[in-house]
FIVOMI-207175 format. One line per 4 residues: number of its first residue (from 1); for each residue x, y, z of N, C-alpha, C, O, CB. Coordinates in steps of 0.2 Angstrom, whole numbers, plus 5000, padded with zeros to 4 digits. Glycine has a CB too. Example, Ala and Ser with C-alpha at 12.3 -4.5 7.8 and 13.67 -1.06 7.14 Angstrom:
REM residues 2
1) 5066 4972 5039 5062 4978 5039 5066 4984 5039 5071 4983 5042 5057 4978 5045 ~ 5064 4989 5035 5068 4995 5036 5064 5000 5039 5067 5006 5040 5070 4997 5029
//
This chain:
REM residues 87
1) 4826 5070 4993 4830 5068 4999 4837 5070 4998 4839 5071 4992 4830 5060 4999 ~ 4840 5072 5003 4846 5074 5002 4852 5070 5002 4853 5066 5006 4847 5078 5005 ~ 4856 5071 4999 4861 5066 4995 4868 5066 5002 4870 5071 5004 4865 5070 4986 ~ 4869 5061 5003 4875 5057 5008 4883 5063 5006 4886 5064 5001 4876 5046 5003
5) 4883 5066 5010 4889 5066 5011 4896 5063 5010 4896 5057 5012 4889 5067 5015 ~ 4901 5065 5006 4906 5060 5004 4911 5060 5012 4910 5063 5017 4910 5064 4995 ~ 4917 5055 5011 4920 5057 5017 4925 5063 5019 4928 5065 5024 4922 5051 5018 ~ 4927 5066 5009 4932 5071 5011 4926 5078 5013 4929 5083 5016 4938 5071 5004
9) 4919 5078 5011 4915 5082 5011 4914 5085 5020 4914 5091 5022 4909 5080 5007 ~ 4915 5079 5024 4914 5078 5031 4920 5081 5036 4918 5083 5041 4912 5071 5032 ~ 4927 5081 5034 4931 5082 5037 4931 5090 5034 4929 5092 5029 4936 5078 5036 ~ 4933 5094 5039 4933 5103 5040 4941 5105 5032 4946 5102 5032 4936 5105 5051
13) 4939 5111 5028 4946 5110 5023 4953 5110 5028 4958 5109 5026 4946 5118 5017 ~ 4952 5111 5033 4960 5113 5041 4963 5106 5040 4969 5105 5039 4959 5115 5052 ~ 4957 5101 5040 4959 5093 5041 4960 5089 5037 4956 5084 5038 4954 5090 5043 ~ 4965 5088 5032 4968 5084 5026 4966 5076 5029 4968 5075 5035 4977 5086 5024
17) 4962 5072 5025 4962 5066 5028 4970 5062 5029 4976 5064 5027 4958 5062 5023 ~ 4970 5058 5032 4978 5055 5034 4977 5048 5030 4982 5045 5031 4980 5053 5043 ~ 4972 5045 5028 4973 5041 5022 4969 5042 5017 4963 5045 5018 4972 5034 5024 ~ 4971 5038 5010 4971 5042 5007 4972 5035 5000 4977 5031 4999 4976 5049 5008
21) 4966 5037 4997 4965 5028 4992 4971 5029 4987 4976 5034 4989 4956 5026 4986 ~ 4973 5025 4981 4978 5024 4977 4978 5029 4971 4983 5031 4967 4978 5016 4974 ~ 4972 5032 4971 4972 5036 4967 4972 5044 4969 4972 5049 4964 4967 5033 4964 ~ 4972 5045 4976 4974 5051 4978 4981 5051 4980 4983 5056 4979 4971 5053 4983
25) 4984 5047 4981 4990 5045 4985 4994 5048 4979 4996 5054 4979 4992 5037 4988 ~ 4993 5043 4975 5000 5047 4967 4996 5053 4967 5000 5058 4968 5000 5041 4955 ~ 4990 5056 4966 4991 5063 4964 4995 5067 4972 4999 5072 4972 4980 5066 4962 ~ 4994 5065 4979 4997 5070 4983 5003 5071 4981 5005 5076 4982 4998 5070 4989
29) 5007 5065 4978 5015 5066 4978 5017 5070 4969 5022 5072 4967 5020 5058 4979 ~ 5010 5068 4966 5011 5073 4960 5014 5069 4952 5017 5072 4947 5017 5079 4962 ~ 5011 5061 4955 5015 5057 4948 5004 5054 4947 4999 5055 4950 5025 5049 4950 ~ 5007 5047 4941 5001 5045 4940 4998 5039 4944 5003 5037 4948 5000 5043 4934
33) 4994 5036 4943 4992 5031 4947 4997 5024 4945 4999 5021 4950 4985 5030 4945 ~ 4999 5023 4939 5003 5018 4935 5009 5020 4939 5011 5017 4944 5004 5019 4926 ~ 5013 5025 4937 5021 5025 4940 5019 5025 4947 5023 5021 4951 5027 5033 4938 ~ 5013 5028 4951 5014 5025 4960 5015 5019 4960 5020 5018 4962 5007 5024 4965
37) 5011 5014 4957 5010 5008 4958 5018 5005 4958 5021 5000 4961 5004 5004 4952 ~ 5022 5010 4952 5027 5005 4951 5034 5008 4956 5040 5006 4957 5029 5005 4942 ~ 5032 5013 4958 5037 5014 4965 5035 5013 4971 5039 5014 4975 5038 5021 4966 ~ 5030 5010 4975 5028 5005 4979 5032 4998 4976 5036 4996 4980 5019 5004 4979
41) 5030 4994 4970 5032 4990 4969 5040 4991 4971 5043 4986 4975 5030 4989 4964 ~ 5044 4996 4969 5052 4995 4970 5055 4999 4977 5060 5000 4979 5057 4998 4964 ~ 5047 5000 4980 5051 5002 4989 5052 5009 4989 5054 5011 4995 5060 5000 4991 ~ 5052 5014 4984 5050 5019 4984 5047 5024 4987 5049 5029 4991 5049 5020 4980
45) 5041 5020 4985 5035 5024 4991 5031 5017 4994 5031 5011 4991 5026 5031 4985 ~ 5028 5019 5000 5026 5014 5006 5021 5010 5003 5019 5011 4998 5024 5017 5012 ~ 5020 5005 5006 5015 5000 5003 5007 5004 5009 5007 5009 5014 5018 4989 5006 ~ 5002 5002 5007 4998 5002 5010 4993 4999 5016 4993 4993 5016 4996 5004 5007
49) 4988 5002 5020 4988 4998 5027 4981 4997 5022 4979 5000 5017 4989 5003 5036 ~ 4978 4989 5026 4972 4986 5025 4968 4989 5030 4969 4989 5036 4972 4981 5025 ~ 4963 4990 5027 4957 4992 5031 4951 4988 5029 4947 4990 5024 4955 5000 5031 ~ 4949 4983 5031 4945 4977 5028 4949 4975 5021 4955 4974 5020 4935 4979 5027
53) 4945 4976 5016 4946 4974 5009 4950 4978 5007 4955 4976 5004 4939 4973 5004 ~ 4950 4985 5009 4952 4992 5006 4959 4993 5008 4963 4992 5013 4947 5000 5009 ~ 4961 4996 5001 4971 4999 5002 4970 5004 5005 4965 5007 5004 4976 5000 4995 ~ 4974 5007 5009 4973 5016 5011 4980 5018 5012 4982 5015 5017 4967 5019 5018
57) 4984 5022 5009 4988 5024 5010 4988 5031 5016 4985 5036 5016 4990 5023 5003 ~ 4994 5029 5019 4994 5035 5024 4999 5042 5023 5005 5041 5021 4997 5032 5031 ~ 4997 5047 5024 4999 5054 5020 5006 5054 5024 5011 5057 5022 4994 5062 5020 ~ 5006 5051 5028 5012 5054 5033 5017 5049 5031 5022 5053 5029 5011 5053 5043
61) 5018 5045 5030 5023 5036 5026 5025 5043 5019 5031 5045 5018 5015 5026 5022 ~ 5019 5044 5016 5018 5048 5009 5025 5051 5008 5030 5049 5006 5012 5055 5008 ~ 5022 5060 5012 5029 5062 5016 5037 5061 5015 5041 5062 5011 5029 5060 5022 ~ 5036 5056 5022 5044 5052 5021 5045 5051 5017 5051 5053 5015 5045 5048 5023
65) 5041 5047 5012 5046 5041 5005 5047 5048 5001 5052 5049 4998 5039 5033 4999 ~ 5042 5052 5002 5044 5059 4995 5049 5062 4999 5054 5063 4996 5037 5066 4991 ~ 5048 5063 5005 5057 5070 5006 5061 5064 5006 5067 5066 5007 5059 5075 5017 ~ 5062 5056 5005 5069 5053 5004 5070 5053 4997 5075 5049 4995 5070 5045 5007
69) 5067 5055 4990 5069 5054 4987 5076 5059 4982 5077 5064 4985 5064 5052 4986 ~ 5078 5058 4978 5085 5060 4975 5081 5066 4973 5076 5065 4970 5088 5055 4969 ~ 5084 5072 4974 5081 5079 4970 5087 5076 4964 5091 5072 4963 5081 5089 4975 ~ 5084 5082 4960 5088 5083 4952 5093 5084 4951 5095 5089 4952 5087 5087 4948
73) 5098 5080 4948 5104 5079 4946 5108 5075 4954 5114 5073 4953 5105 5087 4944 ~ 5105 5073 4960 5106 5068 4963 5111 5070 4967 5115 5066 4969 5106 5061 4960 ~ 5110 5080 4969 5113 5079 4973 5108 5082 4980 5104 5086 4979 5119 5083 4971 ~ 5109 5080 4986 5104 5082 4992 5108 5088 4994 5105 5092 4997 5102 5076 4998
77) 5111 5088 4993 5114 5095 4999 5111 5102 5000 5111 5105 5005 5121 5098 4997 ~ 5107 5103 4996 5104 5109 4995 5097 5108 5000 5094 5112 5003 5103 5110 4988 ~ 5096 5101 5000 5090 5100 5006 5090 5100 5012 5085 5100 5016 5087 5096 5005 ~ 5096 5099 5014 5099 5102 5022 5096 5108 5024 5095 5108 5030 5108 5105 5022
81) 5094 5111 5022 5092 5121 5022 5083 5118 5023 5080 5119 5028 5094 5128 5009 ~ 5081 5114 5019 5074 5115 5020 5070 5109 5025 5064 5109 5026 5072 5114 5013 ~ 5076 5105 5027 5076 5097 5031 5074 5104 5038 5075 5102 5044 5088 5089 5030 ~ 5072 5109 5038 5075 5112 5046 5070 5119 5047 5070 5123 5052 5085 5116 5045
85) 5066 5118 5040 5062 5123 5039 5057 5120 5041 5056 5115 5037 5062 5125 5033 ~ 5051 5121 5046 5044 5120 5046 5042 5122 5040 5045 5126 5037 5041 5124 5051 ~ 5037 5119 5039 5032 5117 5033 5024 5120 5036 5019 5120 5032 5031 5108 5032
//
């Protein structure tokens, strides 16, 4: 018998899901599951929408909270140039 399709298997590679459980979420922005948790906790990054019992975090909220954060050394100016650049 053939084996159930997962849900990221079902969507086409063009179509990035738009939510996205606690443990993909810290990997899209590139930290661990522990420091996500603890930048949700201080407003950092977004909390997540309920879907019945399930957390799911939305890639587009993701986004935002990461382009507001402090690049290195905490100055932004340099991101004026890229705030204008399609992605």
């Amino acid at each position: 018998m053939p084996r159930a399709r997962s849900r990221r298997e079902t969507l086409p590679p063009s179509l990035p899901p738009r939510g996205l459980s606690r443990e993909e979420a810290a990997a899209y922005i590139g930290i661990g599951a522990t420091k996500f948790d603890e930048m949700v906790a201080d407003g950092r990054m977004p909390g997540a929408k309920r879907i019945d019992s399930r957390k799911v975090w939305d890639r587009h909220r993701l986004d935002s909270a990461f382009a507001a954060l402090p690049t290195d050394g905490g100055d932004d100016s340099s991101e004026d140039i890229w705030s204008r650049v399609a992605v």
